[in-house]
VOBA-1610 file (N, C-alpha, C; in pm, whole numbers, padded with zeros to 5 digits, always signed):
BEGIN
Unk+01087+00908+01761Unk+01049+00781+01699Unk+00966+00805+01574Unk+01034+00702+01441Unk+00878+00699+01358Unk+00765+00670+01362Unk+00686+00743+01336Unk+00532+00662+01316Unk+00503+00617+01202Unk+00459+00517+01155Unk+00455+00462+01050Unk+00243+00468+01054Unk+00193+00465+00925Unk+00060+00387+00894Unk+00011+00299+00772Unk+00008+00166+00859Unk+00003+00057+00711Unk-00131+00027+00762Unk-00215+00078+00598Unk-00344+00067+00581Unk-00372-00080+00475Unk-00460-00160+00557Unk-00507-00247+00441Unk-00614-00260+00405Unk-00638-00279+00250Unk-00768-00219+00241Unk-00851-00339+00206Unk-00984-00332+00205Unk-01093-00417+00215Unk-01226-00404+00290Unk-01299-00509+00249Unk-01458-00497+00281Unk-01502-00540+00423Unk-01548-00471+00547Unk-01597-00519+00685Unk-01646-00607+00642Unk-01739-00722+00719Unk-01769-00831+00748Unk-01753-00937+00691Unk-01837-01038+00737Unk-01770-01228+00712Unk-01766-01223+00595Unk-01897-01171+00519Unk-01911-01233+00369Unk-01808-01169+00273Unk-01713-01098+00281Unk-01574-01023+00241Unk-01466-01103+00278Unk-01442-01177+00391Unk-01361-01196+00467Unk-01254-01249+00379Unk-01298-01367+00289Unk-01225-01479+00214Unk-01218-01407+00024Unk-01239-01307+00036Unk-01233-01261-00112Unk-01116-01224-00136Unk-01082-01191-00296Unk-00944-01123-00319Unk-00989-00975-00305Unk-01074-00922-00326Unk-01049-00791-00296Unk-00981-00776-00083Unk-01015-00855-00039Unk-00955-00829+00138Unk-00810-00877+00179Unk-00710-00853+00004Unk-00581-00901+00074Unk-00539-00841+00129Unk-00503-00678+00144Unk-00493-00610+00234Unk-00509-00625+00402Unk-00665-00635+00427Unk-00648-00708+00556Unk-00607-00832+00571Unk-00583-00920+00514Unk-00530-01054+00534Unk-00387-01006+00579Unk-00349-00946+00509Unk-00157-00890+00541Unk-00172-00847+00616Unk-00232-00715+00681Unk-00237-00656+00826Unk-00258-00722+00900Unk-00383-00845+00906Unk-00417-00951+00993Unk-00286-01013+01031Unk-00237-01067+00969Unk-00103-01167+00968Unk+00014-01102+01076Unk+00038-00952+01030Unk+00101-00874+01065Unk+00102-00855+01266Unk-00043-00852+01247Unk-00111-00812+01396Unk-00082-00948+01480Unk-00074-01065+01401Unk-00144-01200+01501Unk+00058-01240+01491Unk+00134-01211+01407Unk+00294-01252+01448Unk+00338-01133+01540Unk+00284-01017+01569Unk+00287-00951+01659Unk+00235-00927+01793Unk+00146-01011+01802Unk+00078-01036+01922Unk+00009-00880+01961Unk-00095-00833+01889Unk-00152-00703+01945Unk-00271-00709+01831Unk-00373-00734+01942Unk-00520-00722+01879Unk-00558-00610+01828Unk-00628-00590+01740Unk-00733-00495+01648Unk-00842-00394+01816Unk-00838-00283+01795Unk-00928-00215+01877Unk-01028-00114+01751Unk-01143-00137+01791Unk-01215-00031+01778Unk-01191+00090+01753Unk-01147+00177+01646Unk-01105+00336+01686Unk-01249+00388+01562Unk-01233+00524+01542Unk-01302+00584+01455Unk-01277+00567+01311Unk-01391+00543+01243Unk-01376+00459+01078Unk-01301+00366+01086Unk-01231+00287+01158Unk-01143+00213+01171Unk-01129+00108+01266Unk-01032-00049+01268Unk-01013-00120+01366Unk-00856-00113+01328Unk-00791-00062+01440Unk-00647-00058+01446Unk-00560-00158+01537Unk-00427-00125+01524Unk-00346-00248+01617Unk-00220-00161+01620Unk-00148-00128+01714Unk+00001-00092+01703Unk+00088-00130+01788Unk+00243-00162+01724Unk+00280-00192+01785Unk+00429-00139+01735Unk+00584-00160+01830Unk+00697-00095+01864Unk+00781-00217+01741Unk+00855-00148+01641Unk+00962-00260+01597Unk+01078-00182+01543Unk+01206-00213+01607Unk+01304-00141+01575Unk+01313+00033+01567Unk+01264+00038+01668Unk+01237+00213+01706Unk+01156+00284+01625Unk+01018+00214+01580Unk+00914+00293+01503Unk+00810+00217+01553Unk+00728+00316+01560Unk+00570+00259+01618Unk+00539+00245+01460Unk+00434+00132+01470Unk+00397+00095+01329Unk+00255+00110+01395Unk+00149+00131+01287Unk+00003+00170+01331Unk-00046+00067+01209Unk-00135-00057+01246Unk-00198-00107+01137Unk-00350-00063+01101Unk-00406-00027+00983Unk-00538-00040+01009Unk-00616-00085+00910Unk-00731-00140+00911Unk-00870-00198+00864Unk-00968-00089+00835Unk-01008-00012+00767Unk-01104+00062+00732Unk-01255-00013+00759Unk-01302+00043+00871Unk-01448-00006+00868Unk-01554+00040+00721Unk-01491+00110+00697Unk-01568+00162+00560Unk-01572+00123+00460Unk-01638+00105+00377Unk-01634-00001+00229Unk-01522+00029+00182Unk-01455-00042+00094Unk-01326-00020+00021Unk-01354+00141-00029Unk-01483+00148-00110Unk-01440+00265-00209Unk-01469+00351-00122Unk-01494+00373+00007Unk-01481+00499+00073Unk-01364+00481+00220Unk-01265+00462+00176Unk-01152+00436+00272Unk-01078+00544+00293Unk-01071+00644+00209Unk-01035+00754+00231Unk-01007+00837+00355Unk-01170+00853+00391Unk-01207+00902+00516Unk-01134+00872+00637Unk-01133+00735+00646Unk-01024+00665+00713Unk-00932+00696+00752Unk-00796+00714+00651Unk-00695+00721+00620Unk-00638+00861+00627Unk-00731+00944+00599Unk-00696+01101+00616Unk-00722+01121+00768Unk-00782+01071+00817Unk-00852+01101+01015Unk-00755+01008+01103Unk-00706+00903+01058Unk-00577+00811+01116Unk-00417+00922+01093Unk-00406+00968+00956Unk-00276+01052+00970Unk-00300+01157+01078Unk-00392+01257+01053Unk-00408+01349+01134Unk-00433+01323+01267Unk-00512+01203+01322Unk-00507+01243+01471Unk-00395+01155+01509Unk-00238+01090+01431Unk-00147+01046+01519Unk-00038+01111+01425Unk-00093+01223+01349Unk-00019+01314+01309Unk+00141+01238+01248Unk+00062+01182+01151Unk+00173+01076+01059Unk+00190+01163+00928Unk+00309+01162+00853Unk+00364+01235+00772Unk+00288+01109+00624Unk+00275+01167+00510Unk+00249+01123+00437Unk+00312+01005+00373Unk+00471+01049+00377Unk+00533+00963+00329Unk+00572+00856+00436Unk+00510+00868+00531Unk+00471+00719+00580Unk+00383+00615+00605Unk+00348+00657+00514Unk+00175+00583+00487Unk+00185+00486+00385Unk+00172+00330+00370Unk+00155+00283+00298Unk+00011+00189+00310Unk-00066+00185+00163Unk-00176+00154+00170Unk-00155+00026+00073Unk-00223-00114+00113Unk-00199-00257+00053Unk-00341-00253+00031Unk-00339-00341-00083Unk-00446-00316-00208Unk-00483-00462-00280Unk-00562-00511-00332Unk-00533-00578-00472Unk-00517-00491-00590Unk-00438-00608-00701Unk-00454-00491-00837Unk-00448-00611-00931Unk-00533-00627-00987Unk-00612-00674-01153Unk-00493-00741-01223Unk-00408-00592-01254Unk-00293-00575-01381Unk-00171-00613-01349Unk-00169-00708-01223Unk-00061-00815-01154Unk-00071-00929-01123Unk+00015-01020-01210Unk-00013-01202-01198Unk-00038-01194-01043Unk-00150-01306-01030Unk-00151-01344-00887Unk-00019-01371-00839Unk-00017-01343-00726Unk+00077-01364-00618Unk+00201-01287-00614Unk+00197-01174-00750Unk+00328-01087-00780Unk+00295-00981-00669Unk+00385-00890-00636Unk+00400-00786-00527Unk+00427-00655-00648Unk+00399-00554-00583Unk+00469-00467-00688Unk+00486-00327-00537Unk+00588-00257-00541Unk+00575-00168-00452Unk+00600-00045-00513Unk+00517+00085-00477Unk+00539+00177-00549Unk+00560+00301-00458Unk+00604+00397-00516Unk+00643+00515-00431Unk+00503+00596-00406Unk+00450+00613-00544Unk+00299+00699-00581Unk+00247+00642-00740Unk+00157+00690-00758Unk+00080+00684-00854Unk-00069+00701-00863Unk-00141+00654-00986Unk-00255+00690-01033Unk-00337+00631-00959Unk-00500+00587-00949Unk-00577+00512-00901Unk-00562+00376-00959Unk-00506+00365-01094Unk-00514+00242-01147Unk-00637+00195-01148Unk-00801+00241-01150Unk-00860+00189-01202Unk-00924+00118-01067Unk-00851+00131-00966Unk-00882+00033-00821Unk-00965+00183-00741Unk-01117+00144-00680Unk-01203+00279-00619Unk-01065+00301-00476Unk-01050+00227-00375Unk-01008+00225-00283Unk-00913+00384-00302Unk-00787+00307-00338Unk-00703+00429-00403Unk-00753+00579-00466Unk-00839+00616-00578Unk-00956+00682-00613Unk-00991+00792-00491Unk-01074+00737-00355Unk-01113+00744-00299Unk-01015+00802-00193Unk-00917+00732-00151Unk-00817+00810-00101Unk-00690+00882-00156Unk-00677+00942-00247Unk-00656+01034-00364Unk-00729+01179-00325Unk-00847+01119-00338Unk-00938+01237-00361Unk-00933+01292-00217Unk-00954+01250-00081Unk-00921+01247+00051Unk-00831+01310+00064Unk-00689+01298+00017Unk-00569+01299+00082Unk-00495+01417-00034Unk-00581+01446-00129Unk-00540+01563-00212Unk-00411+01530-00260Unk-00403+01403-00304Unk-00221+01352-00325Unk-00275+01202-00342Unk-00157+01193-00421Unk-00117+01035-00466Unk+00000+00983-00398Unk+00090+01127-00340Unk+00194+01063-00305Unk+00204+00989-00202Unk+00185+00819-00195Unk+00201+00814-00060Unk+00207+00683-00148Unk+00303+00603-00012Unk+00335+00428-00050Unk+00250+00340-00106Unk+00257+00211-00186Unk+00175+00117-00197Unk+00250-00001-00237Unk+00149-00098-00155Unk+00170-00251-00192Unk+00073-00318-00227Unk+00112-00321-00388Unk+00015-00360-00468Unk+00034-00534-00466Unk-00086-00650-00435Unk-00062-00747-00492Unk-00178-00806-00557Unk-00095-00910-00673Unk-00155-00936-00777Unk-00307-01041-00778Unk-00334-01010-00823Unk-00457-01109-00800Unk-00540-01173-00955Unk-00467-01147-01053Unk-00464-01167-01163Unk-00576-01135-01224Unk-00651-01159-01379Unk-00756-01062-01413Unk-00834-01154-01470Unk-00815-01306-01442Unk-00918-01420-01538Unk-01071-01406-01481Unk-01142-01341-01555Unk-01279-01281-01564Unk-01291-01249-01684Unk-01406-01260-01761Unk-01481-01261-01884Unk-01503-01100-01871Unk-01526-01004-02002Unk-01584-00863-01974Unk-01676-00807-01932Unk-01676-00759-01813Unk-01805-00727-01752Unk-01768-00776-01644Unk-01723-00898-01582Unk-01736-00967-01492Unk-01618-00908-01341Unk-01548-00791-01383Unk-01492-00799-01318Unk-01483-00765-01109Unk-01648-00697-01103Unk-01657-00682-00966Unk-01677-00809-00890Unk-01725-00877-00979Unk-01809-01040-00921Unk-01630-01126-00911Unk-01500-01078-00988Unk-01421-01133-00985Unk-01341-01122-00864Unk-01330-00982-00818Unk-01264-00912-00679Unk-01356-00967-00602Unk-01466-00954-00568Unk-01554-00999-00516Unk-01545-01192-00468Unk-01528-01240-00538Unk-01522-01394-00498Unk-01399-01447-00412Unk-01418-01555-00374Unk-01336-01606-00279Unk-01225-01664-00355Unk-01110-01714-00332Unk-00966-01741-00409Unk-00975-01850-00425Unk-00945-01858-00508Unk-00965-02064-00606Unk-00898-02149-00477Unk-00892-02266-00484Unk-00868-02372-00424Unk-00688-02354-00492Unk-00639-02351-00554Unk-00502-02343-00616Unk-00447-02219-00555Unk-00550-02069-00565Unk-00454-01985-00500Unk-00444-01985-00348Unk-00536-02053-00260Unk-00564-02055-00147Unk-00425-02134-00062Unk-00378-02251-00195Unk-00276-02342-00138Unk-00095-02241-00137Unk-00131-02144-00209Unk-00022-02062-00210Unk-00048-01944-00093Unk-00147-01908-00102Unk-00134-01761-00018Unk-00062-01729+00108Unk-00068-01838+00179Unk-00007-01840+00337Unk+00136-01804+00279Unk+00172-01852+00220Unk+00363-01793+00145Unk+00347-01655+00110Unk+00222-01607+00015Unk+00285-01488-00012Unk+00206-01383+00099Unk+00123-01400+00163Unk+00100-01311+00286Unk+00233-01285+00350Unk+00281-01404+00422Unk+00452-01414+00457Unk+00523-01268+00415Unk+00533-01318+00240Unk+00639-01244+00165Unk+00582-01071+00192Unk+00437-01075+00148Unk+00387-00951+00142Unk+00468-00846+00295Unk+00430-00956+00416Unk+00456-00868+00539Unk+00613-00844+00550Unk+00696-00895+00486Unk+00799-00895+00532Unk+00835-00751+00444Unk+00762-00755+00315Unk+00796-00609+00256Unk+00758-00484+00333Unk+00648-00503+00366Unk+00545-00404+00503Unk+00673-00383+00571Unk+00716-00492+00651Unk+00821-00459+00781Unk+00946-00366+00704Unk+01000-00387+00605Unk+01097-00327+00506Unk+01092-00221+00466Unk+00920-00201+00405Unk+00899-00034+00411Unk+00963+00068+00511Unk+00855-00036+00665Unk+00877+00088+00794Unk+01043+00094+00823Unk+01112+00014+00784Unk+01271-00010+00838Unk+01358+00051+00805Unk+01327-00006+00668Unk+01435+00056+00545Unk+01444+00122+00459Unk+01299+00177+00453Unk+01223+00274+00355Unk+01191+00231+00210Unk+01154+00308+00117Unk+01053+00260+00035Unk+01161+00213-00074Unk+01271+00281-00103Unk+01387+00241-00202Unk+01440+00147-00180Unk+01464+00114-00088Unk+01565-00024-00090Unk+01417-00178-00046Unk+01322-00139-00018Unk+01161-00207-00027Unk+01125-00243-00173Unk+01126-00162-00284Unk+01146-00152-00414Unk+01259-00239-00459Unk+01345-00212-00436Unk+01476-00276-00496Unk+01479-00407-00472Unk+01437-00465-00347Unk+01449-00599-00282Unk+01333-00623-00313Unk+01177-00622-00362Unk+01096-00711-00363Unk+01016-00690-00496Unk+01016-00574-00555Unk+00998-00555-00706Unk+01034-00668-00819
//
């Protein structure tokens, strides 16, 4: 069987909960609660897994601040001994209209610590991502206070759709792999 690990990234507690930097867990959340399998306690981490179409899928929440998620993510492959290229890590990213998806094979940090952070961890870039957009309207300077805040009243009335869309790419990754995930939601 595959093992899959879809990491979403974001900030522990309430006062994070409703920000754009925690779309990541919002998608894993979503993921976990149409799957019926609660979040447990593990190390650096609150995980959930569960069986779909002959791959265990492993979700997880980094208890650790975004910019040190790394740690995380390197101690989740190794102790369920998951191959790299099945790792995809969901993110916000700045340099994507709200609500756009972008899926990538590998790449740079883009400027986002999370990624950065597990880069530097994982001695590699190569590994999946689902980047979504969260757009960049913030003045210069302003931009931690921008990730940081909670989602306008306008994007709030959309999100339940693209969480939807987001997971269904997640499920597509683990299924169908990252090329034809790309092709269909890019």
């Amino acid at each position: 069987m595959n093992k899959l690990l879809i990491v979403g990234l974001g900030n522990p507690g309430l006062d994070y909960q409703e920000t754009r930097h925690n779309i990541g867990f919002k998608i894993v959340d979503y993921l976990a609660e149409n799957f019926d399998v609660p979040f447990e306690n593990q190390k650096y981490s609150l995980t959930s897994s569960f069986k779909h179409k002959g791959r265990i899928i492993t979700l997880m929440k980094p208890s650790t601040f975004m910019n040190l998620s790394g740690k995380a993510v390197r101690y989740h492959l190794d102790k369920n001994k998951i191959r790299i290229n099945n790792l995809l890590i969901i993110s916000d990213d700045l340099h994507l209209p709200f609500g756009s998806i972008k899926i990538k094979r590998k790449g740079s940090d883009g400027g986002h610590n999370g990624h950065k952070d597990i880069i530097e961890k994982l001695d590699s870039s190569n590994y999946s991502r689902l980047k979504f957009g969260i757009g960049n309207d913030f003045l210069v300077g302003q931009q931690s206070n921008y990730v940081l805040d909670i989602w306008s009243e306008a994007e709030r009335d959309l999100l339940n759709n693209l969480i939807d869309k987001s997971s269904k790419a997640v499920l597509s990754f683990c299924t169908a792999g990252i090329e034809l995930t790309m092709k269909n939601f890019n």
